[in-house]
LUMVOVO-479935 format. One line per 2 residues: number of its first residue (from 1); their letters; for each residue x, y, z of N, C-alpha, C. Coordinates in steps of 0.02 Angstrom, whole numbers, always signed. Example, Ala and Ser with C-alpha at 12.3 -4.5 7.8 and 13.67 -1.06 7.14 Angstrom:
REM residues 2
1> AS> +660,-284,+390,+615,-225,+390,+660,-165,+390 | +642,-112,+354,+684,-53,+357,+645,+2,+394 $
REM end
This chain:
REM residues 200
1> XX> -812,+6441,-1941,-797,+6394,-1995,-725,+6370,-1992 | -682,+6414,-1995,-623,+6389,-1984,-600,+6345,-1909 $
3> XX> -642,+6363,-1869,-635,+6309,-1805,-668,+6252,-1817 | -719,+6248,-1855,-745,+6197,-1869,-685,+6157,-1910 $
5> XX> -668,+6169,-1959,-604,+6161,-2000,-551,+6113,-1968 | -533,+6140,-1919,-461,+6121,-1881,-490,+6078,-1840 $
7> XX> -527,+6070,-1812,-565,+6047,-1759,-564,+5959,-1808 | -586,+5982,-1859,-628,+5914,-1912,-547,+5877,-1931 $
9> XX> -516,+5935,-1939,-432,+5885,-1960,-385,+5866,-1914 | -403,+5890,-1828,-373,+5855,-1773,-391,+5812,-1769 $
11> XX> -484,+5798,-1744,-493,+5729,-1746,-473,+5684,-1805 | -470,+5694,-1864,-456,+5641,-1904,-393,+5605,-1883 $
13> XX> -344,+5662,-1878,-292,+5639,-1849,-268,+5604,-1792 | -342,+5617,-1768,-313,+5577,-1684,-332,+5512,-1684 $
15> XX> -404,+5512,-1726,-427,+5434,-1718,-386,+5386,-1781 | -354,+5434,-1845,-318,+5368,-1890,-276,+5337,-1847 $
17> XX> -213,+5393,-1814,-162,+5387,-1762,-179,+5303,-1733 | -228,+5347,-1676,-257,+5307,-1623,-280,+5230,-1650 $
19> XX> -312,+5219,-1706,-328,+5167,-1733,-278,+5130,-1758 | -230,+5169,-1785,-167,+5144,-1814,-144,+5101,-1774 $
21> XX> -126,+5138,-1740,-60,+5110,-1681,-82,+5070,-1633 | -151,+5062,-1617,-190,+5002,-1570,-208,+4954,-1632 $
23> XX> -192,+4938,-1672,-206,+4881,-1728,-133,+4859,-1747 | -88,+4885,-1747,-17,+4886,-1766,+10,+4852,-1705 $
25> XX> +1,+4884,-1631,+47,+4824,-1571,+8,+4775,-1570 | -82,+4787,-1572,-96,+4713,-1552,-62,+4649,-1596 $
27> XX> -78,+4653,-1680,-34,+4608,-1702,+43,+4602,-1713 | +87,+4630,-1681,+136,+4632,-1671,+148,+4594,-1590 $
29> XX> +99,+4598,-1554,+106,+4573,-1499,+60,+4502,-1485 | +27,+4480,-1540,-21,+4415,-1532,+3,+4400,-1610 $
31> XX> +44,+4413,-1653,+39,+4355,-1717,+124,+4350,-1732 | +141,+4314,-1765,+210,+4303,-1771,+234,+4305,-1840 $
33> XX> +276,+4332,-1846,+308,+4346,-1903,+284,+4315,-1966 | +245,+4318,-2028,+224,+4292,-2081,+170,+4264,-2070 $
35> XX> +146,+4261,-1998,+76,+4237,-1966,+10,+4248,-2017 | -24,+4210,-2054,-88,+4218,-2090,-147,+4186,-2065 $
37> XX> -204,+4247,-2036,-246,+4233,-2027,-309,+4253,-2074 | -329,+4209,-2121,-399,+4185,-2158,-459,+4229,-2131 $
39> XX> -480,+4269,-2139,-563,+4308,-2077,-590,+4289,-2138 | -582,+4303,-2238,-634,+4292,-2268,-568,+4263,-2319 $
41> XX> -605,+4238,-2366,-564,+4191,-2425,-526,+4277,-2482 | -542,+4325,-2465,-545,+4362,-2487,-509,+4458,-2439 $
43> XX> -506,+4417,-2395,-466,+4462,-2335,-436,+4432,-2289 | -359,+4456,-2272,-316,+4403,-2238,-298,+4454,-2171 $
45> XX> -277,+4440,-2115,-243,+4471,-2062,-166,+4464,-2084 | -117,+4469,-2143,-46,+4435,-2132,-8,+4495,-2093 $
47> XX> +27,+4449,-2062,+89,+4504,-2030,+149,+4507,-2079 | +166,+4551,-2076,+228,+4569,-2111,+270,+4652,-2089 $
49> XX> +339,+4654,-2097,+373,+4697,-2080,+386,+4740,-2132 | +388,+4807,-2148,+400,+4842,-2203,+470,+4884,-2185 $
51> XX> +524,+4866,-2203,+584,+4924,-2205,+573,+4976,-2229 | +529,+4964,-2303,+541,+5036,-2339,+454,+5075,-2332 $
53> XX> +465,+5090,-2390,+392,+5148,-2398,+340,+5117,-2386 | +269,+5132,-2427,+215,+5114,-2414,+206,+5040,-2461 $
55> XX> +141,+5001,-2448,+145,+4925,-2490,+215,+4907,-2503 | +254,+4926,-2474,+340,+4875,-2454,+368,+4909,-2502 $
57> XX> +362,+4953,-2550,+405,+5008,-2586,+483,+5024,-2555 | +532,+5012,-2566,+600,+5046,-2516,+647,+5111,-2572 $
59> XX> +644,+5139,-2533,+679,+5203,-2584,+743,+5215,-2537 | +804,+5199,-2537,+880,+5226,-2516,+876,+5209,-2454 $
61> XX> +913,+5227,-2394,+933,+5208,-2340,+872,+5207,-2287 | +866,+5177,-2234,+813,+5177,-2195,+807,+5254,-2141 $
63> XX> +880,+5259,-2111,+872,+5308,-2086,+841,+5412,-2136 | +890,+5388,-2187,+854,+5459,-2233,+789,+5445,-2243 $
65> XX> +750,+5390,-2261,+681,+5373,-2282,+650,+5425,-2203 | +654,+5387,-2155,+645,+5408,-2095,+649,+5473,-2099 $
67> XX> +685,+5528,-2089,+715,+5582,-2094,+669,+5623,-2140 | +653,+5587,-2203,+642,+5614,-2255,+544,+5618,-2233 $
69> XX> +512,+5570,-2220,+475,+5576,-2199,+452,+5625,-2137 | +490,+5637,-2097,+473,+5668,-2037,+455,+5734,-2066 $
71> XX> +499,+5766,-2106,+512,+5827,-2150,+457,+5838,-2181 | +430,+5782,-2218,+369,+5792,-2263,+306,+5803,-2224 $
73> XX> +304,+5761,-2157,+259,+5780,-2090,+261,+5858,-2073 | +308,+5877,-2065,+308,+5962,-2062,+270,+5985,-2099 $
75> XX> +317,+5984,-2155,+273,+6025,-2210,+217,+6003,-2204 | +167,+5919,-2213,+88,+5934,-2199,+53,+5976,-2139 $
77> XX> +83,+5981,-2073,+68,+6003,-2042,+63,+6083,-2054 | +111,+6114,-2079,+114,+6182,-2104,+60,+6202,-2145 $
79> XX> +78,+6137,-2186,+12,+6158,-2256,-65,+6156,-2231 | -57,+6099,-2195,-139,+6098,-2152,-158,+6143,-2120 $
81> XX> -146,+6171,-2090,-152,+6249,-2067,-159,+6284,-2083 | -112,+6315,-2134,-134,+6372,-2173,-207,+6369,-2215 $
83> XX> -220,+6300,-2234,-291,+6278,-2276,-337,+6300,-2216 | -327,+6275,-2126,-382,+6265,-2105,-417,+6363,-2099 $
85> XX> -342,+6379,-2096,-355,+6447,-2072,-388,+6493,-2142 | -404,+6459,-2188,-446,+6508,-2263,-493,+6481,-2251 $
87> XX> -530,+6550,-2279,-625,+6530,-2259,-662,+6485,-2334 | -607,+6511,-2374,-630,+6482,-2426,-612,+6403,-2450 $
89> XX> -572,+6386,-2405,-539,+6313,-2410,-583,+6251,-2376 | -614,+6210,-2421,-665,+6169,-2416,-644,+6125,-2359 $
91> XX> -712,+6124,-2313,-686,+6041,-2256,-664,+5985,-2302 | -708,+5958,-2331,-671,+5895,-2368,-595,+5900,-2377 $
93> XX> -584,+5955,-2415,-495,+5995,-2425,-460,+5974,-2381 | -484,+5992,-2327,-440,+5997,-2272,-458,+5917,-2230 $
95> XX> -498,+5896,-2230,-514,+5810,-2223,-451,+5775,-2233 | -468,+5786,-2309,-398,+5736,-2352,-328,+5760,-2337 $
97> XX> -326,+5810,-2321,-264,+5836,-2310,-251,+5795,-2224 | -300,+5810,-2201,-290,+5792,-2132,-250,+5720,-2140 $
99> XX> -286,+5671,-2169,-291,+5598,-2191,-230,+5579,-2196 | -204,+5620,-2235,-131,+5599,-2276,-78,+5609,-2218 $
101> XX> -92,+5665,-2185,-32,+5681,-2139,-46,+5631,-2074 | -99,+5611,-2073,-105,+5556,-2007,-84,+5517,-2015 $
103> XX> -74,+5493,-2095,-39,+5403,-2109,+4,+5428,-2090 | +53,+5481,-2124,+118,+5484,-2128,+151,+5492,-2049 $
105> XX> +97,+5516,-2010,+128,+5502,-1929,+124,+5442,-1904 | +60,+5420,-1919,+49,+5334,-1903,+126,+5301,-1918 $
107> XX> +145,+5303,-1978,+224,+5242,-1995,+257,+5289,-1966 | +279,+5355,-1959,+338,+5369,-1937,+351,+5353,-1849 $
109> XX> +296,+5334,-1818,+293,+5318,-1766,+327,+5260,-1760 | +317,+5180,-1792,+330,+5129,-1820,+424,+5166,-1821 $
111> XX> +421,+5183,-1872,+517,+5205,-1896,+523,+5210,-1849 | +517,+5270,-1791,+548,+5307,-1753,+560,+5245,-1666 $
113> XX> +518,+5216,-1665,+510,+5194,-1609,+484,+5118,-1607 | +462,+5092,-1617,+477,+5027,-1641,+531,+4977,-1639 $
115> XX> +573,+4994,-1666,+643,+4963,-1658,+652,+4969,-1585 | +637,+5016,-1556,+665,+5040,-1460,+634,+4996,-1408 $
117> XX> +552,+4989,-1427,+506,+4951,-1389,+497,+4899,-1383 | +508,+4847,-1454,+494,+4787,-1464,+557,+4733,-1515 $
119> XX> +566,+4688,-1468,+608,+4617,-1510,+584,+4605,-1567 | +618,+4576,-1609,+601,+4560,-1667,+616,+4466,-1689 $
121> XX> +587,+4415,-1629,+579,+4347,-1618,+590,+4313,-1688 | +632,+4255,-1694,+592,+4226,-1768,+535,+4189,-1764 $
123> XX> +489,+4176,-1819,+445,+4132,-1783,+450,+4045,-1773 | +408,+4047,-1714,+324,+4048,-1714,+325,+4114,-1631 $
125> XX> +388,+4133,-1621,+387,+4171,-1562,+365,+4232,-1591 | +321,+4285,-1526,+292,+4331,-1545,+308,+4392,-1493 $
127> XX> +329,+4434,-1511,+364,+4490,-1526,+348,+4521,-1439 | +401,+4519,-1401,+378,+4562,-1352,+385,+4657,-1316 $
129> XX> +335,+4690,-1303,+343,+4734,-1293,+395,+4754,-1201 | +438,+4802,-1239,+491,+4826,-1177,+508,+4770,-1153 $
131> XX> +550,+4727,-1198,+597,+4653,-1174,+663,+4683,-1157 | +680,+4633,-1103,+739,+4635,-1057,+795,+4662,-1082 $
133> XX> +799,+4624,-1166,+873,+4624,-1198,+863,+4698,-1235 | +812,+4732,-1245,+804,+4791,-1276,+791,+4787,-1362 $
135> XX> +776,+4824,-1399,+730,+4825,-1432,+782,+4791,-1525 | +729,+4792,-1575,+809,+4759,-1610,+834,+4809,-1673 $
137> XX> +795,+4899,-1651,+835,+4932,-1673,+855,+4986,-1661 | +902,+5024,-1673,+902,+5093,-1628,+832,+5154,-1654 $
139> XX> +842,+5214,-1637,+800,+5258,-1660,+795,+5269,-1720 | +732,+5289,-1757,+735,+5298,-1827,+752,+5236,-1864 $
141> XX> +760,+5196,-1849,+787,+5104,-1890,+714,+5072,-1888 | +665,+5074,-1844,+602,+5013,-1846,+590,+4994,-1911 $
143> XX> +528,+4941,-1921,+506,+4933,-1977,+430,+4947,-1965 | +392,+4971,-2037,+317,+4957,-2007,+301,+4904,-2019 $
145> XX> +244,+4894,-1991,+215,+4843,-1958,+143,+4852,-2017 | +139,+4771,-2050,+74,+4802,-2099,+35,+4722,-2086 $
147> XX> -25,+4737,-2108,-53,+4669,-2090,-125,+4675,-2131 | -168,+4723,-2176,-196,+4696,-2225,-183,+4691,-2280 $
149> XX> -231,+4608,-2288,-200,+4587,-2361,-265,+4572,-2389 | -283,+4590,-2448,-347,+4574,-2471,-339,+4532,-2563 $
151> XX> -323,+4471,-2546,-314,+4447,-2627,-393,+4440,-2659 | -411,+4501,-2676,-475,+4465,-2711,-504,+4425,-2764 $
153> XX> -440,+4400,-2803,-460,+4344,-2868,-396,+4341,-2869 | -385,+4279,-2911,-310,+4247,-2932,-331,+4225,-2983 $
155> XX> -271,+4206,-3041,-273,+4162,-3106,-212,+4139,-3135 | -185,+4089,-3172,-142,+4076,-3208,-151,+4118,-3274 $
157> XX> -75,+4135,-3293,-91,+4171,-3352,-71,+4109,-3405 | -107,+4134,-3469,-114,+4088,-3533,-52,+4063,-3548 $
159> XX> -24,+3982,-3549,+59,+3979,-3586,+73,+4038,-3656 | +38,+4047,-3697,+46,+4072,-3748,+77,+4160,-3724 $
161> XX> +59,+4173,-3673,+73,+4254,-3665,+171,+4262,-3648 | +180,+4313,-3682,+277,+4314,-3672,+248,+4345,-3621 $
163> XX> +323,+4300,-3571,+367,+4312,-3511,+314,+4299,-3466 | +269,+4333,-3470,+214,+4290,-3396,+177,+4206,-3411 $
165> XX> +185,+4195,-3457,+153,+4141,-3478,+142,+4094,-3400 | +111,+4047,-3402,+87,+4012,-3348,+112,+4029,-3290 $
167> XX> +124,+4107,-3267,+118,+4120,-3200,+72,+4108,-3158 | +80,+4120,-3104,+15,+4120,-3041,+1,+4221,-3028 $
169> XX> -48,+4244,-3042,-52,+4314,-3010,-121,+4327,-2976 | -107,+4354,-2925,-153,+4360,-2862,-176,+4440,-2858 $
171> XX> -229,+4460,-2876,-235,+4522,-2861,-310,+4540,-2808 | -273,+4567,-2751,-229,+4626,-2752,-164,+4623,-2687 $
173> XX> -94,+4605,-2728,-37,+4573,-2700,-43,+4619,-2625 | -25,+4685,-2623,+23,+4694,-2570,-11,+4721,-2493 $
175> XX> +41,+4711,-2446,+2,+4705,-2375,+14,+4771,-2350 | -41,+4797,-2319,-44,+4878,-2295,-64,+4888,-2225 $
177> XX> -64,+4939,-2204,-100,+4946,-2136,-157,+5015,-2155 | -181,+5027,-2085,-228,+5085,-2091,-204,+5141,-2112 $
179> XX> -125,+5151,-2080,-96,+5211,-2098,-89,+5211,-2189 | -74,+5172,-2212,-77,+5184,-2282,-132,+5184,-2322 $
181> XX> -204,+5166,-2303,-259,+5148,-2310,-286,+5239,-2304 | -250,+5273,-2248,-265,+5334,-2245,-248,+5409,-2300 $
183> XX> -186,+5362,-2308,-142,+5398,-2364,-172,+5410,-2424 | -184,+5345,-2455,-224,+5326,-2512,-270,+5357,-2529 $
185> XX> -321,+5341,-2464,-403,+5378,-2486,-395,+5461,-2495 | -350,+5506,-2440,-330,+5561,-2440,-306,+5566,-2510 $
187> XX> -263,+5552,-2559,-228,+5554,-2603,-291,+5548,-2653 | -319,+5506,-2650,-379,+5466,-2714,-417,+5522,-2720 $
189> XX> -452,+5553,-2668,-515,+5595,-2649,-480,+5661,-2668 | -412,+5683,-2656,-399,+5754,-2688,-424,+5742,-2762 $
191> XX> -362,+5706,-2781,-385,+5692,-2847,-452,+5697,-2893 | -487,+5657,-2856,-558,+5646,-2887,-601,+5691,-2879 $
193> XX> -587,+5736,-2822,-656,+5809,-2812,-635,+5860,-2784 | -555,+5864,-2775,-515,+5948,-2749,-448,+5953,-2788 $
195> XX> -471,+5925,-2864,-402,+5948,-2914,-405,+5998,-2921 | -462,+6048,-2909,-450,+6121,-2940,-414,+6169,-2868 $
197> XX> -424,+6137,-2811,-401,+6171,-2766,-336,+6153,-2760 | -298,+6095,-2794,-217,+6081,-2790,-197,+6106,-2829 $
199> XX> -210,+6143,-2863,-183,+6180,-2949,-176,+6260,-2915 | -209,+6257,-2872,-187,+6330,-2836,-151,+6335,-2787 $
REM end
């Protein structure tokens, strides 16, 4: 059981990774900066660069964010382990756990290396991998790289409403990738059916 366990939270990890990061160069290497591609009126391909956290969140300097993350990768990795290795610690448990620590490798990959590998073109030029002039940031500086956007309804709000009155709001605003898509559901799913196992 417990090999089953570890076994179930490597692969998760290998294929978010793996999925991540082959969806992340291709549009970094075929779309150009602010590039929007339409697939449904209701799901967009946009490219966009993220300095800071997850859905474009920035908390303090890029390199500590970086730093700070790598750290928190440890510790999941620590923590994932010790879960896989109890008999009593549910696969799902250890699923979501898996989940979360794969996003968080997915972008730190992005931070860490990113900046080293690839130009950062303005557009309509598109971004090349291992260019001549070298990359446009040092280690630990990249940005991630996010590209779904899903606005599923928009509306003007009523003149009569204070301070938003006849705005435009689009929901659901912000642009993500898989790696955060991984985070989320990991995060959502403790919540919703292994709160009693985070209280311990």
């Amino acid at each position: 059981m417990r090999q089953h366990k570890g076994a179930l939270a490597l692969t998760l990890i290998a294929l978010v990774i793996a999925i991540d990061q082959l969806v992340k160069i291709y549009v970094k290497t075929h779309f150009y900066l602010g590039e929007d591609l339409e697939v449904f009126s209701w799901f967009h391909i946009y490219f966009v660069q993220n300095p800071g956290m997850a859905f474009g969140w920035e908390m303090g300097s890029k390199l500590a964010l970086t730093l700070f993350r790598i750290a928190a990768i440890g510790f999941g990795i620590y923590y994932l382990t010790r879960i896989c290795r109890k008999s009593e610690t549910p696969a799902g448990f250890a699923a979501c756990v898996a989940l979360i620590v794969a996003g968080a490798i997915g972008n730190v990959i992005d931070c860490v290396f990113y900046g080293l590998v690839f130009n950062n073109p303005m557009p309509p030029q598109i971004a090349t991998f291992l260019p001549a002039g070298g990359g446009y940031a040092p280690a630990l500086h990249g940005m991630v790289v996010d590209m779904l956007y899903f606005p599923l309804c928009s509306w003007n709000w009523p003149q009569w409403m204070p301070w938003i009155g006849g705005e435009h709001f689009t929901f659901f605003q912000p642009v993500f990738n898989i790696a955060d898509a991984a985070i989320s559901t990991g995060i959502i799913a403790l919540i919703l059916f292994y709160s009693r196992h985070l209280s311990k």
